[in-house]
C-alpha positions in Angstrom: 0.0 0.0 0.0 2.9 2.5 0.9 4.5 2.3 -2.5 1.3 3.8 -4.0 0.9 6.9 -1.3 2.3 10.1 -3.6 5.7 11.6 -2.1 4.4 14.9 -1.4 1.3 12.9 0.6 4.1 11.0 2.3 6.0 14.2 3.4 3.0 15.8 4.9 2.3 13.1 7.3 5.8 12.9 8.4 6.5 16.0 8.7 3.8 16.5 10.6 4.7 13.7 12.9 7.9 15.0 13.3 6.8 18.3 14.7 4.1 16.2 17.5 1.1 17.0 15.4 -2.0 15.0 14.0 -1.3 15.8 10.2 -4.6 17.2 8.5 -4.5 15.2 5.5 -2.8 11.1 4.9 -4.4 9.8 8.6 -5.7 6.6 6.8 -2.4 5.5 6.1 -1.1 4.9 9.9 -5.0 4.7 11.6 -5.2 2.2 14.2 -8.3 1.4 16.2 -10.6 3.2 14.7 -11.3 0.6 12.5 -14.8 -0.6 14.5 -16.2 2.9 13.9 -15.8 3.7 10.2 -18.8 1.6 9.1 -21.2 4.3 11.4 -19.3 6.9 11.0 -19.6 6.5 6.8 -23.7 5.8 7.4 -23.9 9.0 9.3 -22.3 10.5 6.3 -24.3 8.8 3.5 -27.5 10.1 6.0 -26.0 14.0 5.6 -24.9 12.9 2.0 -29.0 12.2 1.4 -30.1 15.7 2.9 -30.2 15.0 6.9 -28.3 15.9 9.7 -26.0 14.0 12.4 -24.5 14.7 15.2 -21.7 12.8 17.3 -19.9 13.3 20.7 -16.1 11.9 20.4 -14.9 11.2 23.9 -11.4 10.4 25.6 -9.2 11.0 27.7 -5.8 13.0 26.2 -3.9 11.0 24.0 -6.7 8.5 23.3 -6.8 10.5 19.3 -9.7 12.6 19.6 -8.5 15.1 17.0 -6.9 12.5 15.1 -10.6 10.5 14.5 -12.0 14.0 13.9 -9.6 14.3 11.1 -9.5 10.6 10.0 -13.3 11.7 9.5 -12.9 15.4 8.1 -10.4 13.1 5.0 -13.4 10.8 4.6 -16.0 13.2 4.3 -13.7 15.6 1.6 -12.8 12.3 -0.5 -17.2 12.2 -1.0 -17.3 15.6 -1.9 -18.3 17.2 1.6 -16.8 20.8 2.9 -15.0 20.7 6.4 -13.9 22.5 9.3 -12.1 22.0 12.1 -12.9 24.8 15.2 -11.0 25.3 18.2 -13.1 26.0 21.3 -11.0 28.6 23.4 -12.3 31.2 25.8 -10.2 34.0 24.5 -10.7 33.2 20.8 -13.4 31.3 20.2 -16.2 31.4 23.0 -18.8 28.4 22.0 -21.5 31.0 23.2 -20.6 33.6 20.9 -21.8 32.0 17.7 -20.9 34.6 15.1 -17.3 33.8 16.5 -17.8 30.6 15.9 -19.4 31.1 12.1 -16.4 33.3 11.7 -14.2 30.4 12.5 -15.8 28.5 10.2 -15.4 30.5 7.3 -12.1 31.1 7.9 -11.4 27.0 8.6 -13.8 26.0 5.3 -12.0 23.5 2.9 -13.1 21.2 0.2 -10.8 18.5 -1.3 -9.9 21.0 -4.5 -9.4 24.4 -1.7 -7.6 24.6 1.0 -8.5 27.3 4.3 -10.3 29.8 3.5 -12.5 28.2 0.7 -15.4 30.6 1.4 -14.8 33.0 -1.8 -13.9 29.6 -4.0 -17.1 28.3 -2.9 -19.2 31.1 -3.9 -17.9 31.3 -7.1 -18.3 27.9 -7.8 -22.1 28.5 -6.9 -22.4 31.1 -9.2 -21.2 29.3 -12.1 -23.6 26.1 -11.0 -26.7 29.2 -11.2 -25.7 30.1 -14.3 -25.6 26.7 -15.7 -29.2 26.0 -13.9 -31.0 29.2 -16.1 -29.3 28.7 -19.1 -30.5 24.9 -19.2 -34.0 26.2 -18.2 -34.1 28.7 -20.6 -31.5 28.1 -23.4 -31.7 31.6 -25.8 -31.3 33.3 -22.7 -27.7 33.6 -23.0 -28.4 35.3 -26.7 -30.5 38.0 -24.9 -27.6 39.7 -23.0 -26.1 39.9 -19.7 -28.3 42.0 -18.2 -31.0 39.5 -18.6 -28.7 36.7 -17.5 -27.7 38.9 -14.3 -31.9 39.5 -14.0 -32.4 35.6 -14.2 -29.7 34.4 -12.2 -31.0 37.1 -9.1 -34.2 35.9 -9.2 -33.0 31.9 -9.0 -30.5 32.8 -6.1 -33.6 34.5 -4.3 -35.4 31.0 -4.4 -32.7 29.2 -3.1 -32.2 31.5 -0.5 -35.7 31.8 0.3 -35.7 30.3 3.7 -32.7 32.0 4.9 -33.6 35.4 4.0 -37.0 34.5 5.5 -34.5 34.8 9.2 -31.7 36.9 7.8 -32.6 38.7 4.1 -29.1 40.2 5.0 -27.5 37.4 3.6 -28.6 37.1 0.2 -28.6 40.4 -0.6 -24.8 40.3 0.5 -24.2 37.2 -1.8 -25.7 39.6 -4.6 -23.7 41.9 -3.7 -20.3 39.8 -4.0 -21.7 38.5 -7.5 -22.5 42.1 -9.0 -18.6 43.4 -7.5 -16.9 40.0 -9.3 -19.2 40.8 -12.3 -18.0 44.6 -12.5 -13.9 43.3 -11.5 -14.2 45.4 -8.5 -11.9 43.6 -6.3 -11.4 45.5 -3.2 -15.6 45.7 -2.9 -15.3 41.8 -3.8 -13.0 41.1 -1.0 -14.9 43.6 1.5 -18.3 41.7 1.0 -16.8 37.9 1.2 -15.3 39.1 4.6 -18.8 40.3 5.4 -20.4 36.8 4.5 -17.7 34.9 6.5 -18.7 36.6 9.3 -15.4 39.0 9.8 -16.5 42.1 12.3 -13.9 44.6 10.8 -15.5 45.5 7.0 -15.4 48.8 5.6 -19.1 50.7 6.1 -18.8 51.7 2.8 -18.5 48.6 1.0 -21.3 47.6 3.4 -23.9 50.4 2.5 -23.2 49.5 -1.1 -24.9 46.3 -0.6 -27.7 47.8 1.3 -26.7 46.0 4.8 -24.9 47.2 8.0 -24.6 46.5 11.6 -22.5 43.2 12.5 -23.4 39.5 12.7 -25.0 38.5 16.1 -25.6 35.2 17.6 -28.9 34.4 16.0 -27.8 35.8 12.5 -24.8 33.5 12.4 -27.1 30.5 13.0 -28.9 31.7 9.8 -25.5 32.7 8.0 -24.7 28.4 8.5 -28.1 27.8 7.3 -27.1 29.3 4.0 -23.5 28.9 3.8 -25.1 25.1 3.7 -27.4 26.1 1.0 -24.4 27.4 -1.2 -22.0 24.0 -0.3 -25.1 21.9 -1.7 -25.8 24.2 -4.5 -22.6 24.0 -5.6 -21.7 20.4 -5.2 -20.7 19.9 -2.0 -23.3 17.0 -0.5 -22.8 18.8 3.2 -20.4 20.2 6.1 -18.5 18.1 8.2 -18.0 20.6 11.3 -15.7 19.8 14.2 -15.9 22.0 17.4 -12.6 20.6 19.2 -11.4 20.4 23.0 -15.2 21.6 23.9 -13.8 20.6 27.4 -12.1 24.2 27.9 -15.2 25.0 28.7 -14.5 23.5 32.6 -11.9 25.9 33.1 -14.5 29.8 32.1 -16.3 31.5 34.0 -19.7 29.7 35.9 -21.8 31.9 33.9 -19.9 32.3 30.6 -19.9 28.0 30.7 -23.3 28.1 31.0 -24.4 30.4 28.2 -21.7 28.2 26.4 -23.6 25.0 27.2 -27.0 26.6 26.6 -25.9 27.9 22.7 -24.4 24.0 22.3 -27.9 22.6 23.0 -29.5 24.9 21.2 -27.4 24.2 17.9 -28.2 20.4 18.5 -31.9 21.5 18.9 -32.0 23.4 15.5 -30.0 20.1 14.1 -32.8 17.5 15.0 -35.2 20.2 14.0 -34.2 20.2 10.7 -33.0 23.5 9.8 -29.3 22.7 8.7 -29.9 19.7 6.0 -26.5 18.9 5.4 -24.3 19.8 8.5 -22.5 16.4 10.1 -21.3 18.5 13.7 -18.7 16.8 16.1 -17.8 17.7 19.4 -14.8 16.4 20.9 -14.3 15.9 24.8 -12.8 14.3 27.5 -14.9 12.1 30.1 -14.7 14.9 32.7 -16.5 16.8 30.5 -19.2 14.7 29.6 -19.8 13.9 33.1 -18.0 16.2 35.8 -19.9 18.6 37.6 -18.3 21.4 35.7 -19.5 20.5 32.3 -22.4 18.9 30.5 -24.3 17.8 33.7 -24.6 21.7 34.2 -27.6 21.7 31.8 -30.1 18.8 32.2 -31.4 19.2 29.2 -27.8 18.9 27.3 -27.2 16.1 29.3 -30.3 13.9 28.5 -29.1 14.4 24.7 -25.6 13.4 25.1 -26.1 10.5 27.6 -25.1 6.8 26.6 -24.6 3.9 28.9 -20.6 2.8 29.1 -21.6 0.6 32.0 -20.8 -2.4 29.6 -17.8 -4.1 28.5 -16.3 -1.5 26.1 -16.0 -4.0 23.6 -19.5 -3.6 22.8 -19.9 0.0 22.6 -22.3 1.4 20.0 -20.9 3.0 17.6 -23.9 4.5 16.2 -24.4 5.9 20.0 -24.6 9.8 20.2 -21.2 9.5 22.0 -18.0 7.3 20.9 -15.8 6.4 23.3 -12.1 5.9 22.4 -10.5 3.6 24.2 -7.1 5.0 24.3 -3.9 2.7 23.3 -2.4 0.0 24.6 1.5 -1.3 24.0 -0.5 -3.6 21.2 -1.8 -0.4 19.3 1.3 1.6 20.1 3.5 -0.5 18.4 0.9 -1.2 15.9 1.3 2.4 15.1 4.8 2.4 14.9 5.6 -0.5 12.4 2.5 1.5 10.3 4.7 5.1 10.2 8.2 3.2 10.3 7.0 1.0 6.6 5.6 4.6 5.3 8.8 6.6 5.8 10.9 3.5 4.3 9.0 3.7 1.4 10.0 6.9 0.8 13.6 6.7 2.3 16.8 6.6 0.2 17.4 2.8 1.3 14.3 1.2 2.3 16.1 -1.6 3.6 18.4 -0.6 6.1 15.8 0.8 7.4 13.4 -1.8 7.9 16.5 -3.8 9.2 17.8 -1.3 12.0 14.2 0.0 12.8 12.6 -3.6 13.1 9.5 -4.5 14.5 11.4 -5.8 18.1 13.5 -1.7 17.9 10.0 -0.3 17.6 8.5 -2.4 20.5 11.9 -1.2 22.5 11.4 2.3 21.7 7.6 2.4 23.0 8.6 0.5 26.1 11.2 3.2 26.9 8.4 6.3 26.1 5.9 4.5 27.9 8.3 4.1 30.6 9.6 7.8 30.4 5.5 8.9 31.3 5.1 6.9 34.3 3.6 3.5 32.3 0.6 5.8 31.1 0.3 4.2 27.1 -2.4 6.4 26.9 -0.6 9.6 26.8 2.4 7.9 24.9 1.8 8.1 21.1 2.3 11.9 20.5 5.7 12.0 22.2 6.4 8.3 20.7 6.0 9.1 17.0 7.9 12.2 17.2 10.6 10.5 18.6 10.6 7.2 16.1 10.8 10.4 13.3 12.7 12.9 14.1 15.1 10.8 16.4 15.5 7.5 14.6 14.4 7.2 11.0 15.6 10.6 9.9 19.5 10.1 11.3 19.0 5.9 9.7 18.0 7.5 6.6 20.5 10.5 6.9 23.5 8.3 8.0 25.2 5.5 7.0 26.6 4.6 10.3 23.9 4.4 12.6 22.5 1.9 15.0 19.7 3.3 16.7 20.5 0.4 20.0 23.6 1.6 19.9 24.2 5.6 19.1 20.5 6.4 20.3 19.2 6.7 24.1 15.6 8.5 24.5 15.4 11.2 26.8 12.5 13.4 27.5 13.0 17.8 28.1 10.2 18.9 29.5 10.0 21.8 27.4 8.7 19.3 24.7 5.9 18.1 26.1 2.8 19.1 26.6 1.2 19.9 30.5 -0.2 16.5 30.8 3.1 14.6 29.6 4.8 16.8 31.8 2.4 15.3 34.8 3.1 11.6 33.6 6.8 12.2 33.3 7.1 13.9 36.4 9.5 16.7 34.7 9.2 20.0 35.6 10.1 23.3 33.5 13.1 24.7 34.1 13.4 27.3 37.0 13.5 30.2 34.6 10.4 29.5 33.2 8.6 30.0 36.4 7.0 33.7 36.5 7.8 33.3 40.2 11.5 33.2 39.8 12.0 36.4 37.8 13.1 39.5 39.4 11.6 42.8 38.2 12.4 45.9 39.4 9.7 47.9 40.8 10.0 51.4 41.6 
């Protein structure tokens, strides 16, 4: 399988492994475990795919590969032709109760398998194109009756598809007219102006604003109907639906008592409006850790959320339900770890300068070593091992076997862990600390 996978798809996930990240694209060719939910996972799609909505809960513990199923999902979802988006929940950038933040996020996080982020404007014009086609198969001497009658037609068909949304928001289709009159006309500074406007940026020029006959900025209950027609557009112009991912929904635990609850309120609304049918075509995940789900500081907080989300994991986890509102990952074991790494150590040597020596120094048995001595490193905890483990087997080991011609990884190579490299909770399993001058406490400053 490796010695079909392109180079530059090759580099991407290695690179990305190298630098301790879940790479956005390539996650097929190194998934382990997830295997047992992919069949639910692709019948949720083929559900949004036929013009309905789903909704899942990912949930695990840090290092169990919540981002990286989110993403293993995202690939699957652009490979049929969907749109996705990835959103970071934060406090200071993205509150979950300020929606228009979050539509704003969105827009700028938008991709399609032909666009990477931002495909927003891409998007739009693709649209365009597919009315144009749609009124000049209707009516086919309209194209011999000028432009301004093909600008006339193409209005009035936009209006109907918009119908509904304007209905809520009539703001955004006359924006969306606006765009296609400034691309018609090359003006490209109104263009750009207007597209910002649509994907929900606060900072647009009022003039470029009044031209298009709207003003004010995008509130909470305008950005729910700005989705509701940015998912009109995507299916319009070929795009089956959204796969949107709101990650790390946990950091909610750690905001204010009332700014959590508004947060949690807004999320069970947006699941409301999903089972209610106003976004055909939107797949959302959430990802979170167990704490969230069921600490006292997160979705328990609203009964209401809570009834939605809650599934019974009182049973061996071998039968979990994968077509559950919530999937729970199990985390890794050694078995999976080193699973893993005999998947990322044959796709590097595939791509390496002698394939061989590397599969010979970098065995299966040096692979199983190397885990052992990570999962040793972080107190025995597998579970929070893989990140720190993969970086390691790439930037550590296969890049100096493939780089020189003299080394033995069991004998020139000896893992060690800084604990400027890790992340907070690796830190915790490793029992490291940061080094003294990294504590604010240990600064002097001189105060007048």
């Amino acid at each position: 399988m490796n010695e079909h996978v392109s180079p530059r798809r090759r580099r991407e996930v290695i690179d990305a492994l190298r630098r301790g990240t879940v790479p956005a694209n390539g996650l097929d060719l190194f998934a382990v475990g997830v295997e047992c939910f992919t069949p639910a996972l692709d019948a949720d799609l083929d559900a949004v795919d036929g013009g309905g909505a789903a909704f899942k809960a990912v949930r695990g513990e840090y290092g169990a590969g919540k981002t990286f199923v989110s993403r293993y999902l995202a690939e699957r979802a652009l490979r049929r032709g969907f749109a996705a988006a990835e959103v970071q929940v934060s406090e200071a950038e993205t509150p979950l109760h300020k929606l228009e933040t979050v539509y704003r996020r969105i827009g700028e996080a938008l991709r399609t398998a032909a666009f990477p982020p931002s495909a927003l404007r891409p998007v739009l014009d693709s649209w365009f194109f597919t009315l144009e086609s749609d009124v000049t198969a209707t009516d086919p001497g309209l194209a011999g009756r000028g432009q301004d009658a093909l600008n006339s037609a193409v209005d009035r068909l936009l209006e109907q598809r918009l119908a509904t949304v304007s209905a809520r928001t009539p703001a955004f289709a006359q924006a969306v007219r606006a765009y296609r009159a400034a691309v018609m006309e090359q003006n490209g500074p109104l263009a750009d102006a207007l597209a910002a406007w649509l994907g929900g940026q606060p900072h647009v020029a009022a003039a470029a604003k009044r031209s298009a006959g709207i003003r004010g900025q995008l509130d909470h209950f305008g950005a729910m109907a700005f989705l509701q027609g940015l998912l009109e557009v995507l299916r319009d112009a070929g795009h089956p639906g959204l796969l949107l991912v709101l990650d790390e929904v946990e950091t909610l635990q750690r905001v204010r008592g009332d700014v959590r609850d508004k947060a949690l309120n807004a999320l069970r609304q947006l699941l409301d409006e999903l089972d209610s049918g106003r976004y055909p075509g939107l797949f959302l995940v959430i990802t979170g850790t167990p704490a969230f789900y069921e600490g006292p500081s997160g979705v328990p907080r609203l009964p209401p959320l809570a009834q939605r989300l809650a599934t019974d994991f009182s049973t061996d986890p071998r039968f979990d339900n994968p077509r559950a509102v919530q999937l729970r990952l199990p985390g890794f074991d050694r078995d999976k770890l080193l699973a893993l790494g005999v998947k990322v150590r044959d796709l590097y040597a595939a791509g390496a300068a002698e394939p061989e020596r590397v599969l010979k120094l970098v065995d299966d048995g040096y692979v199983g070593e190397l885990a052992d001595a990570v999962t040793g490193s972080l107190g025995g905890k597998v579970g929070v091992a893989p990140r720190v483990f993969l970086k390691k087997l790439v930037a550590d080991v296969l890049d100096r076997v493939d780089q020189f011609a003299d080394f033995d990884p069991r004998r020139h190579y000896k893992l060690t862990l800084a604990a400027g490299e890790l992340s907070d909770v690796e830190r915790n399993a490793a029992a490291l600390a940061l080094p003294a001058a990294a504590r604010a406490d240990d600064i002097d400053l001189d105060v007048p």
